[in-house]
C-alpha positions as CSV (number, residue, x, y, z in Angstrom):
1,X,135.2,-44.2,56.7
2,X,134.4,-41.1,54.7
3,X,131.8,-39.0,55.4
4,X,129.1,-37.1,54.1
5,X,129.9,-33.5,53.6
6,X,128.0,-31.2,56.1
7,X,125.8,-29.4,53.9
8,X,124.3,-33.0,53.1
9,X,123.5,-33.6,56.5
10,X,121.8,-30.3,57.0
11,X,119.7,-30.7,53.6
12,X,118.8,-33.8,55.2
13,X,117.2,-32.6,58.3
14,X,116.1,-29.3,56.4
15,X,114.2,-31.7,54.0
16,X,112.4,-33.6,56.9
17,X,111.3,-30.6,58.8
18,X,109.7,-29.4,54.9
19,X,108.1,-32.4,55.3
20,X,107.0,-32.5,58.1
21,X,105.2,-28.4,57.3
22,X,104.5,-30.1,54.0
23,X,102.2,-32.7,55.6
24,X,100.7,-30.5,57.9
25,X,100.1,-27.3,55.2
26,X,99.8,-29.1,51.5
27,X,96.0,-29.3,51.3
28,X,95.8,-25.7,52.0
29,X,98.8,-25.3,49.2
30,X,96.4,-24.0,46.9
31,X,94.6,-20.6,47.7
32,X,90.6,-20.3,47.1
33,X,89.6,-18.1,44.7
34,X,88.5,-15.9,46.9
35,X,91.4,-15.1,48.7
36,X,93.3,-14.4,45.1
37,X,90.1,-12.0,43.8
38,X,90.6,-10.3,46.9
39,X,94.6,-10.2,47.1
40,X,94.8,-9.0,42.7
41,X,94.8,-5.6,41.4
42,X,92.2,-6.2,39.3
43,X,90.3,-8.6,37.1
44,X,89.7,-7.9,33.5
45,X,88.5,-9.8,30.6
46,X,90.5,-9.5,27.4
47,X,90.7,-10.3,24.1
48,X,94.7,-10.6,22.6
49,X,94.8,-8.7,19.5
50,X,98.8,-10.0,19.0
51,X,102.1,-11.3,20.1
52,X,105.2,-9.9,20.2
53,X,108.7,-10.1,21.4
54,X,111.2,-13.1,21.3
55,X,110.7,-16.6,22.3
56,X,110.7,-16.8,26.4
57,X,109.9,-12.9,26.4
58,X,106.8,-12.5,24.4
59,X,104.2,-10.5,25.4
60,X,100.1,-10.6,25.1
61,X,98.9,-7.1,23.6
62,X,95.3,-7.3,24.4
63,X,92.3,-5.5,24.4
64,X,90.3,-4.9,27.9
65,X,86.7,-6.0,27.3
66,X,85.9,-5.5,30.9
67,X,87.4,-4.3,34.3
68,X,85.9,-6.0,37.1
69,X,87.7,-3.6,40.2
70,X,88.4,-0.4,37.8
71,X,91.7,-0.8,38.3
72,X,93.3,-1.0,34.8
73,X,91.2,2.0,32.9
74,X,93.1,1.7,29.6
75,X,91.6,0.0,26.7
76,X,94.3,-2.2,26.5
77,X,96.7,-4.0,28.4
78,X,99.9,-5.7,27.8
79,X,100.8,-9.1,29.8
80,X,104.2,-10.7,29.9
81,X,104.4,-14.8,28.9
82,X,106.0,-15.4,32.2
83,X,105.6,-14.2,35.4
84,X,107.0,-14.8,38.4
85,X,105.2,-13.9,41.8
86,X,102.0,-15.3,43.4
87,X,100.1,-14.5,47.1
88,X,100.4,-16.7,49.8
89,X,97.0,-16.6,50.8
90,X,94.9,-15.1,53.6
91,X,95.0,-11.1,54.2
92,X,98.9,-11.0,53.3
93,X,100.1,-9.4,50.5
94,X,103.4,-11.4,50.6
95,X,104.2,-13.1,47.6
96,X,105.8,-16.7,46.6
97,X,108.5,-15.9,43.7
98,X,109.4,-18.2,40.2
99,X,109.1,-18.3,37.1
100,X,105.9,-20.3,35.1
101,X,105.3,-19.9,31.9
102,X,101.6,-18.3,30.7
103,X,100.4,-19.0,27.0
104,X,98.2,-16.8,25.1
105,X,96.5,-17.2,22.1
106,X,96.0,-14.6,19.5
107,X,92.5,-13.8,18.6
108,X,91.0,-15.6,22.4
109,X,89.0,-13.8,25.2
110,X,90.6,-14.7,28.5
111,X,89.7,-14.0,31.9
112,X,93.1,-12.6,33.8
113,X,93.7,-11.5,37.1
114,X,96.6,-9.2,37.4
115,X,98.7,-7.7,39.7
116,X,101.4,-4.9,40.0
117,X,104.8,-6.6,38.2
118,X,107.6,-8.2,39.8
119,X,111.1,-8.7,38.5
120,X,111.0,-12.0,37.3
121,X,113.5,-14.6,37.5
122,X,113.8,-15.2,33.6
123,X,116.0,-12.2,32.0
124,X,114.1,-12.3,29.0
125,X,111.1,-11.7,30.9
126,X,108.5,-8.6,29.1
127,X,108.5,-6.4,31.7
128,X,104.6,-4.7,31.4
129,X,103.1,-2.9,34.1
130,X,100.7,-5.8,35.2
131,X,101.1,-9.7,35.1
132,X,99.0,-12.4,35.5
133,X,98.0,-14.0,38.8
134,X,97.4,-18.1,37.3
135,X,98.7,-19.9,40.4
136,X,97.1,-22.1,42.2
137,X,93.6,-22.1,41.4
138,X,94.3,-21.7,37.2
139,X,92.5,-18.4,37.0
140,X,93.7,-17.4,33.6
141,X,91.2,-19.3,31.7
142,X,89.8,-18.6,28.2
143,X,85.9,-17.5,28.0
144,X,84.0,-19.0,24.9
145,X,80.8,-17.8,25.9
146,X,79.1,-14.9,28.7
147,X,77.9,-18.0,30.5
148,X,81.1,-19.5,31.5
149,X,80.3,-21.0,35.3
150,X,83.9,-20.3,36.6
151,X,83.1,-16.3,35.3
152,X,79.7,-16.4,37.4
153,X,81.6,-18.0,40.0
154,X,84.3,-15.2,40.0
155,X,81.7,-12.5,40.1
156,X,79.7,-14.0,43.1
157,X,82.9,-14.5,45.2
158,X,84.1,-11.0,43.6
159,X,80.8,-9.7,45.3
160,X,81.4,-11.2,48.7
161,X,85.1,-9.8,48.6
162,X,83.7,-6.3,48.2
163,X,81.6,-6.5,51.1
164,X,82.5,-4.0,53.7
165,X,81.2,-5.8,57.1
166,X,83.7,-9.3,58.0
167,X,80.7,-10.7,59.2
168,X,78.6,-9.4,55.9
169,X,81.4,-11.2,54.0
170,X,81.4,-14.7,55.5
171,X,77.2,-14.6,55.4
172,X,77.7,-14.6,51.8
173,X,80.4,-17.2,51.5
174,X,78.1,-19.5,53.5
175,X,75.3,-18.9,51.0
176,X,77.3,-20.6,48.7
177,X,78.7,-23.5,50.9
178,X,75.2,-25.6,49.5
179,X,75.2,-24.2,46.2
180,X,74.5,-26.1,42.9
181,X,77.8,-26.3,42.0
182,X,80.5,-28.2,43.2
183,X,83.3,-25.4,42.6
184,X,81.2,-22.9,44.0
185,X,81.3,-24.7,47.2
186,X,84.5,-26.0,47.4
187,X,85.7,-22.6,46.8
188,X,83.5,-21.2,49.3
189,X,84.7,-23.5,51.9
190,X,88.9,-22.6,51.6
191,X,87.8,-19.0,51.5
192,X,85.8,-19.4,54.5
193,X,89.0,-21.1,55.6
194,X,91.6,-18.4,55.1
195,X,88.5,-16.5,56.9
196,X,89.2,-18.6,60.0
197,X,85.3,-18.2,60.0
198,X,84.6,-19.9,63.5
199,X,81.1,-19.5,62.9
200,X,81.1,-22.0,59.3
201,X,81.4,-24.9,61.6
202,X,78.1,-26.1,61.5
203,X,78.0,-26.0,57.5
204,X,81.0,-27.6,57.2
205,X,80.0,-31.0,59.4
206,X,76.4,-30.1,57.1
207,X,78.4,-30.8,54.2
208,X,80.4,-33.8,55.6
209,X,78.2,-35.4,56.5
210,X,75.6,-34.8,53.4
211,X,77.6,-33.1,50.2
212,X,77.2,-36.2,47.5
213,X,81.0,-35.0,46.1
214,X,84.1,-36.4,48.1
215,X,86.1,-33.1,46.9
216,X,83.2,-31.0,48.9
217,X,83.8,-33.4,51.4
218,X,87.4,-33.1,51.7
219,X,87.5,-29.5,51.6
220,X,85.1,-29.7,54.2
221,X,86.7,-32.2,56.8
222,X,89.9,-30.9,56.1
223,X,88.3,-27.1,57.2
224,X,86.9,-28.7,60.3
225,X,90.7,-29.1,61.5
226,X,91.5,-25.2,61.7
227,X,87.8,-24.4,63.6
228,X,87.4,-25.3,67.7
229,X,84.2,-24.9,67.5
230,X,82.3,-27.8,70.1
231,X,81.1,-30.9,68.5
232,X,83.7,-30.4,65.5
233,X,85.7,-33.5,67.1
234,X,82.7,-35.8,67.9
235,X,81.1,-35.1,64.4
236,X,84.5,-36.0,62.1
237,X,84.5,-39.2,64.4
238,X,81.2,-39.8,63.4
239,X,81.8,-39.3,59.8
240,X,85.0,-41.1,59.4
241,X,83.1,-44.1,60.5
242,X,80.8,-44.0,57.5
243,X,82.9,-42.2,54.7
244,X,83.4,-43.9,51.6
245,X,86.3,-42.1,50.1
246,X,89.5,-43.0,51.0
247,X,91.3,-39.4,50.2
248,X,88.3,-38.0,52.8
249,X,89.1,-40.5,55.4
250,X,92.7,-39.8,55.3
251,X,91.5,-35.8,56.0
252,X,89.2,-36.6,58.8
253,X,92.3,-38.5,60.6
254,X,94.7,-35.4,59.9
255,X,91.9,-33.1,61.1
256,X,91.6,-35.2,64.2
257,X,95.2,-34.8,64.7
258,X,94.7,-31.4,64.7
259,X,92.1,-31.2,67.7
260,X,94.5,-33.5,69.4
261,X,91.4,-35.6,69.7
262,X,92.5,-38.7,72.3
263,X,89.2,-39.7,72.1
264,X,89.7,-40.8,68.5
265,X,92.8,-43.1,69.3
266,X,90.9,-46.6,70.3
267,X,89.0,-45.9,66.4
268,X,92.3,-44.5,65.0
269,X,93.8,-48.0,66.2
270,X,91.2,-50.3,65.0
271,X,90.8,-49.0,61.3
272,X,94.7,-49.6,60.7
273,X,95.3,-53.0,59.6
274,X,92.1,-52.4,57.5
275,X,93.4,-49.4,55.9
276,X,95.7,-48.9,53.1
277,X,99.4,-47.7,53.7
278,X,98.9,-43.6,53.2
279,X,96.0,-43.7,55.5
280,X,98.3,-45.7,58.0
281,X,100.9,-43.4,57.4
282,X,98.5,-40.6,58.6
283,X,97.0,-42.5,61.6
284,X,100.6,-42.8,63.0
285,X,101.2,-39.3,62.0
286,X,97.9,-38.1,64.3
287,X,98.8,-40.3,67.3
288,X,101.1,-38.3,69.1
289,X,99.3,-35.2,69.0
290,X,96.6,-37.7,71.0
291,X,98.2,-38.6,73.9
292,X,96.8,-41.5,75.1
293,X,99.0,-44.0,76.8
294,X,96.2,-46.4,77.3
295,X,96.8,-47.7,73.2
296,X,100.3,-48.8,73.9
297,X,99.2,-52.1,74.1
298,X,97.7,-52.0,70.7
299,X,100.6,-50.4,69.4
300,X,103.1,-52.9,70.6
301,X,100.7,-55.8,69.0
302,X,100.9,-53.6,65.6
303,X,104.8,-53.3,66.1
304,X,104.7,-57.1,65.8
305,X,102.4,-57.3,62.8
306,X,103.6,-54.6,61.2
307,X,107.1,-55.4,58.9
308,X,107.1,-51.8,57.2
309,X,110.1,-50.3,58.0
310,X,108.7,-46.4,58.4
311,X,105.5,-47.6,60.2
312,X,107.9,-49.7,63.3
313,X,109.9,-46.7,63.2
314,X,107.2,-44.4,64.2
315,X,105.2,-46.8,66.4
316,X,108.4,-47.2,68.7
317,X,108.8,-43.5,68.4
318,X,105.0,-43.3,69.7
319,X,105.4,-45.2,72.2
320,X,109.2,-44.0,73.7
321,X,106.8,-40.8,73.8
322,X,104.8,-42.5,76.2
323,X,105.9,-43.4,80.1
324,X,103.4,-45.9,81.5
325,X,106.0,-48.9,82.8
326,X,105.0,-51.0,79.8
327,X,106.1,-48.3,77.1
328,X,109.7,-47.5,79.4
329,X,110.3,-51.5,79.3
330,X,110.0,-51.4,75.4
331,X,112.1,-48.5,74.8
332,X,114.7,-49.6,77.3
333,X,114.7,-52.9,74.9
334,X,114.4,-51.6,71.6
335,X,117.8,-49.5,72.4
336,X,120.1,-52.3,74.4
337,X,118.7,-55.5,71.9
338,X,117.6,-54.0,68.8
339,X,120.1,-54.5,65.8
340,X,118.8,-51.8,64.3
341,X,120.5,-48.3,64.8
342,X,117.5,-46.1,63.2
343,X,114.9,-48.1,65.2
344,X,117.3,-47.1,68.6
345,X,116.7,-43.4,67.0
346,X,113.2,-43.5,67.6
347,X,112.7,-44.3,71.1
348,X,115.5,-41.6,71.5
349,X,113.3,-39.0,69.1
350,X,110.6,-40.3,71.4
351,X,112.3,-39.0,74.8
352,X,113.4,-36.0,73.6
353,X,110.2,-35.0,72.5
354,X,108.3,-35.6,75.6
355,X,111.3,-34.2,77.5
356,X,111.8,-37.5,79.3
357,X,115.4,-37.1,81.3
358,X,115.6,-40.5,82.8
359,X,117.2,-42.3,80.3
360,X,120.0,-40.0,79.9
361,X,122.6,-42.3,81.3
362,X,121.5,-44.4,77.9
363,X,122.0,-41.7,75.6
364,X,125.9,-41.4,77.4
365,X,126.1,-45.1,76.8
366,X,124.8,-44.9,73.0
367,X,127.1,-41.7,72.2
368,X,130.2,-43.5,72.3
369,X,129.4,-45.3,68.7
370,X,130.0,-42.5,66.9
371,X,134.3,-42.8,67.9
372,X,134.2,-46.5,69.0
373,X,136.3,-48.1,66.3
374,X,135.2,-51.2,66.8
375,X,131.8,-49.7,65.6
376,X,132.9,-47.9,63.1
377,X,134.1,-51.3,61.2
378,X,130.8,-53.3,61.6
379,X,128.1,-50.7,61.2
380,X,127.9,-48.2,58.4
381,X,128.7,-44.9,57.7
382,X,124.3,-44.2,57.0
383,X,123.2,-46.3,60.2
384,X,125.7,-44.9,62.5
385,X,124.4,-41.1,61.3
386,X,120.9,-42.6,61.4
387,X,121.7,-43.1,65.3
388,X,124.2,-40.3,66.2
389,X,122.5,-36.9,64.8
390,X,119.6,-37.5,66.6
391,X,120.9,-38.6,69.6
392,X,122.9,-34.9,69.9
393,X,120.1,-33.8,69.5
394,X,118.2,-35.0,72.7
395,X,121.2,-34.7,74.6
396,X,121.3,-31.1,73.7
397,X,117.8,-30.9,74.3
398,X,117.6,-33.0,77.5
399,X,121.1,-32.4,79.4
400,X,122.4,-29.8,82.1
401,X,124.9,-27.7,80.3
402,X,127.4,-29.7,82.4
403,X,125.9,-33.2,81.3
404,X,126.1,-31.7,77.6
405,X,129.4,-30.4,77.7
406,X,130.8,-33.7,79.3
407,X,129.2,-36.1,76.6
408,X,129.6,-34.2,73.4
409,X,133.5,-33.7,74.4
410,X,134.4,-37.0,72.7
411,X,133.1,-36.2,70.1
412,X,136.0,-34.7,68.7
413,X,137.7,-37.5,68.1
414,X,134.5,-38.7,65.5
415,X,135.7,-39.5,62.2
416,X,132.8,-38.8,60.7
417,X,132.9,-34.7,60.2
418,X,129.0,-34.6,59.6
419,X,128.5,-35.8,63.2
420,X,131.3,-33.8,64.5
421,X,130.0,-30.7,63.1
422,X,126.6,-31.6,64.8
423,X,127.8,-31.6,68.2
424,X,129.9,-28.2,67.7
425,X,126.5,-26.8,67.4
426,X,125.1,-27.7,69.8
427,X,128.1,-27.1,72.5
428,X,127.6,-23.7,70.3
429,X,123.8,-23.4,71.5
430,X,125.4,-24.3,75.3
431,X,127.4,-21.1,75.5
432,X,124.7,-19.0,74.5
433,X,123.0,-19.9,77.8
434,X,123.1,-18.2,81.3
435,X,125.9,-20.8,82.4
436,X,128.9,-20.3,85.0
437,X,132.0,-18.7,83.8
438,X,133.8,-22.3,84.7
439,X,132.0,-24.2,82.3
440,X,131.9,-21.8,79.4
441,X,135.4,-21.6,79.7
442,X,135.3,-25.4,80.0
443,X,133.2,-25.9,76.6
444,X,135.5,-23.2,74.9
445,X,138.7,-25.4,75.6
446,X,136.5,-28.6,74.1
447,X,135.8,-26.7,71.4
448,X,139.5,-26.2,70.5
449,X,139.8,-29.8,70.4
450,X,137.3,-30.5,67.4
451,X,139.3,-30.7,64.4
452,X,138.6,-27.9,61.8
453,X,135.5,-28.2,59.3
């Protein structure tokens, strides 16, 4: 049976766990407006008198109509085509690197803010002394008239930014959280969000409750998950009862998550078979962070209905989390009936991550597929990975160093070097413990036996 080379297998678990941070971080991907103002060197407005350089290395020479900070004192200012860094957000002034293109127009006013340049990843790359923050939010945007809203906007939050007094600074962000418009206040909301502004609680359920645009309302809900102030859990209950929007639903139920809410897991439960699939997906993404063994009832009657092969994974996975008799029976089960090897995956992901050590003796048991031979013939290469990679996990996660050392030893003997290479890593992680002089030397000879990667 060939195998997969080990860099696959890594990129493979790399990818979930960017998943995983992906699901958790990728409304907040995109920084307020605020947070850039504050983070850029300046702000200026500019009209470009003219181009020049080569293709993929022009530059912008432009004249500075207005310097909002006082930065950039020169009349003009030249701007690269491409640049290459932007802020991550909040007070840091670390940067996110790679290469976008930026397109200016001869003859156009533009609003620009800058910051001190970076090498960029393209060679051809102008190097100027500023270039253009234009990531996430789209701030480089061309100004037709004095009145442009997203300029007003800029100046109000550019006022707030200036404002010496933290307290002084989120007053005047939550002025704007029920302003006319609906940029205003969306942008007012993240920035009171990188804040961590404890004290915008109560106008964020306000606006979740009462903002007539779902993006308001999503911004909102989804701020509610980062603040602890009391009542934030009973309120997004409340409102995900009545919300209309699917896209805000699916931010209350992340946000619930979050707070670890168990009180929301009987409502959780009850939506799901009326819900579409991404909302299910995010209901069985908030359960475990609930903890409340009294649904495994409703989950095994949803395992039943339920044919979608990502959902029955994660409800077994739930409920292996779980050790009330009913959920042990099903997991013991699921691993000595079910066909399926990545199904037998979950309730082992499920032990491991609520530490459970009882069913140990079946992870020795389920180990031996990966060098059984009779396995290897009628299961293939994907499903017996699907089983194997996270089973050396638990056991390193769940075994004595002894009990580790004894079941990964046959491991050598896998044909399948992805797996093999797995469980030198983890005998690896075993020596770097406080164990006896016997069993490192033990682990060190087992070692020896694994065939070279």
């Amino acid at each position: 049976m060939k195998s997969l080379p080990i860099i696959h297998i890594v990129l493979i678990f790399l990818l979930s766990f960017l998943l995983i941070q992906f699901h958790l971080n990728a409304q907040f991907a995109s920084l307020s407006w605020y947070t850039l103002i504050k983070q850029a060197s300046d702000i200026v407005i500019i009209k470009v008198d003219r181009i020049e350089g080569k293709k993929y290395g022009e530059k912008a020479i432009a004249h500075v109509e207005r310097s909002f900070k006082g930065v950039v004192q020169s009349d003009s200012v030249e701007l690269p085509f491409v640049y290459s860094t932007w802020p991550l957000g909040g007070d840091t002034m670390q940067s996110v690197s790679e290469s976008i293109p930026i397109y200016f127009k001869t003859g156009k006013r533009y609003t620009a803010l800058l910051q001190k340049w970076h090498p960029s990843f393209n060679p051809h790359a102008a190097e100027t002394k500023y270039e253009v923050i234009n990531y996430p939010k789209g701030c480089l945007f061309e100004i037709t008239d004095g009145k442009n809203p997203r300029l007003l906007e800029m100046e109000q939050l550019l006022n707030a930014a200036d404002e010496n007094d933290a307290g002084a600074r989120i007053d005047s962000l939550l002025s704007f959280v029920h302003s006319d418009g609906r940029e205003v206040r969306t942008d007012a909301i993240e920035a009171l969000i990188d804040l961590k502004a404890e004290k915008a609680a109560e106008a964020f359920v306000s606006v979740l409750r009462n903002d007539t645009d779902k993006g308001v309302r999503y911004s909102a809900a989804h701020g509610l998950g980062y603040l602890h102030s009391d009542g934030i859990v009973n309120a997004l209950v409340e409102c995900l009862q009545k919300e209309k929007s699917e896209n805000v639903r699916y931010i209350i139920i992340s946000s619930l998550g979050m707070h670890h809410a168990k009180i929301a897991a009987p409502l959780l439960l009850g939506l799901y078979e009326s819900e579409g699939y991404n909302i299910q997906n995010e209901i069985l993404e908030s359960l475990p962070s609930m903890g409340d063994s009294t649904e495994v009832p409703s989950l095994l009657r949803l395992f039943l209905l339920d044919h979608d092969r990502q959902h029955r994974h994660a409800m077994v996975q739930i409920i292996a989390s779980f050790h009330t008799s009913e959920a042990d029976s099903f997991s013991y089960d699921v691993l000595n009936t079910e066909e399926s090897y990545w199904l037998k995956a979950a309730v082992i992901d499920g032990w491991r991550e609520s530490g459970y050590t009882k069913g140990f003796d079946q992870l020795v048991k389920w180990a031996s597929v990966a060098f059984d031979p009779s396995m290897l013939l009628s299961k293939s290469q994907a499903e017996i990975q699907s089983l194997e990679i996270p089973l050396i996990y638990a056991v390193g996660n769940l075994g004595t160093p002894q009990q580790v050392a004894s079941t990964l030893k046959p491991f050598a003997n896998c044909t399948d070097s992805g797996i093999r290479q797995m469980a030198v890593l983890a005998l690896k992680e075993e020596m770097a413990k406080n164990i006896s002089q016997e069993l490192r030397k033990e682990i060190e000879e087992e070692l020896k036996g694994f065939p070279s990667q």
